[in-house]
C-alpha positions as CSV (number, residue, x, y, z in Angstrom):
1,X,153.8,88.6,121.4
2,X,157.1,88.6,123.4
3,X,158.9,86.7,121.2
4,X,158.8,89.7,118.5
5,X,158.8,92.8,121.1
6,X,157.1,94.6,123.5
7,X,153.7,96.2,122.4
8,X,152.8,93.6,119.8
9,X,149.9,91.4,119.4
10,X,148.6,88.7,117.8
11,X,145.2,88.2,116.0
12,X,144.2,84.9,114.6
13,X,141.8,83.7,112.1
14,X,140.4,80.7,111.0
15,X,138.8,80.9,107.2
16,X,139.7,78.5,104.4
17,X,142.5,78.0,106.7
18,X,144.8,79.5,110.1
19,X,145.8,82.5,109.5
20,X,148.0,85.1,111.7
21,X,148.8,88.7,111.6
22,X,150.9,90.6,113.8
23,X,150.7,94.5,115.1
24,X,151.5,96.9,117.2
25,X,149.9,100.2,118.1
26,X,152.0,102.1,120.5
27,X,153.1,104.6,118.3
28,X,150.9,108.0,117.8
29,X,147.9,106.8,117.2
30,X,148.5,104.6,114.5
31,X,148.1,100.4,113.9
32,X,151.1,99.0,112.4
33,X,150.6,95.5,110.7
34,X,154.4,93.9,111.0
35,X,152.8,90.1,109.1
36,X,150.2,88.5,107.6
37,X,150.7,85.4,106.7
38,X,149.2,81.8,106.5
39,X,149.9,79.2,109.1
40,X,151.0,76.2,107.6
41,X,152.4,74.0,110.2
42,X,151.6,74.2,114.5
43,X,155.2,76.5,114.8
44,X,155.7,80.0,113.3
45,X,157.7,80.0,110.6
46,X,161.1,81.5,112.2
47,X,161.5,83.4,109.1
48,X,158.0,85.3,110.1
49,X,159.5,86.3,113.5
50,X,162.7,87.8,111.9
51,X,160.6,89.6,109.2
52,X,157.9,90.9,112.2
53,X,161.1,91.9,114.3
54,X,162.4,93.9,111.6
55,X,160.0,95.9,110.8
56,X,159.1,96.0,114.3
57,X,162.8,97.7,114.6
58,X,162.3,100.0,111.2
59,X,159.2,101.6,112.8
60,X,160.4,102.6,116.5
């Protein structure tokens, strides 16, 4: 997903409802979940986006 940063991805589910998570796995080896969340609505919550980049940042 460009809109959080290079090197992530998306995986979506549908059970009981939509529900995203985001990750990267660049980085030596290793999967790193930035969000898990429900989708509520058809947009991202902005707020998820800040939170994914973030942590996206805290990890490289």
């Amino acid at each position: 997903m460009s809109i959080i940063g290079i090197g992530v991805y998306e995986i979506r589910i549908q059970n009981r409802g939509q529900w995203r998570v985001f990750y990267t796995a660049k980085f030596e080896n290793t999967v790193y979940v930035l969000a898990a969340f429900e989708k509520k609505s058809q947009k991202t919550a902005q707020q998820e986006i800040i939170n994914a980049r973030r942590r996206l940042k805290t990890i490289k």
